[in-house]
N, C-alpha and C positions, 0 to 999 in steps of 0.2 A: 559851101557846105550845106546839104540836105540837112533839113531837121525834119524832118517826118513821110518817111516812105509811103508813098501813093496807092499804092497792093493794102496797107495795114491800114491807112485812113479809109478806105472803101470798105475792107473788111469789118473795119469798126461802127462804120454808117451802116452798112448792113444787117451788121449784129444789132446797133439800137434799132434799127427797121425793126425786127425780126423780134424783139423784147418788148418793143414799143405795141406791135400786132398780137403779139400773144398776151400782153395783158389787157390787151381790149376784146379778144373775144372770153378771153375769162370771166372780165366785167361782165360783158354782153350774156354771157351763158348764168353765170348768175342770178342776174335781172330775168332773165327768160324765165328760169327755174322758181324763183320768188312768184311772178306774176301765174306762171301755171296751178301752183299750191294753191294759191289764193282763189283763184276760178274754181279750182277741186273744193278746197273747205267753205267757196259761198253759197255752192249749190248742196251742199249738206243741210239738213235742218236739223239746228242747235236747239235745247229750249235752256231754259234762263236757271239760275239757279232757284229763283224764286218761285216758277214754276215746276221746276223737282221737290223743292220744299212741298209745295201744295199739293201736290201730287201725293207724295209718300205720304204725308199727316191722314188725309182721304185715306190712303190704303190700310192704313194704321186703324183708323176708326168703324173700316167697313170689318176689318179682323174680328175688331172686339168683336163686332155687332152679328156678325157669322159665331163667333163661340156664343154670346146668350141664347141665339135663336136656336141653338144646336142644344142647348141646356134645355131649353122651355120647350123643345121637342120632344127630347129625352125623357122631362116629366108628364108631358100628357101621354106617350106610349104609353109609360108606366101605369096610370093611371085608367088607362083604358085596358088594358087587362087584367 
């Protein structure tokens, strides 16, 4: 007595062929995909948070410093005519 038809055992090696191939290029496309982004976001320039901080405080103080001068403007116009 057969225990296991020949046509089904092939078809079955086949099949894990074929499962075994298709989660290796899924892995592989994956990996592609990860290492591509990473190329894209290293040729970006990032700056730091701390350099945003620094940045905006400056901008904050150039503000003020633009409304006094805009005041002590305002008064000498005033005063000149």
């Amino acid at each position: 007595m057969q225990s296991q038809n020949p046509f089904i055992a092939d078809f079955v090696k086949l099949a894990n062929g074929a499962a075994g191939t298709f989660a290796g290029m899924t892995r592989e496309a994956r990996e592609s995909a990860r290492e591509r982004l990473k190329e894209a976001m290293g040729g970006l320039d990032f700056v730091s948070r701390e350099e945003f901080d620094a940045v905006k405080e400056m901008a904050a103080k150039a503000r003020e410093e633009n409304e006094k001068l805009s005041e002590r403007l305002a008064a000498l116009e005033a005063k000149a005519k």
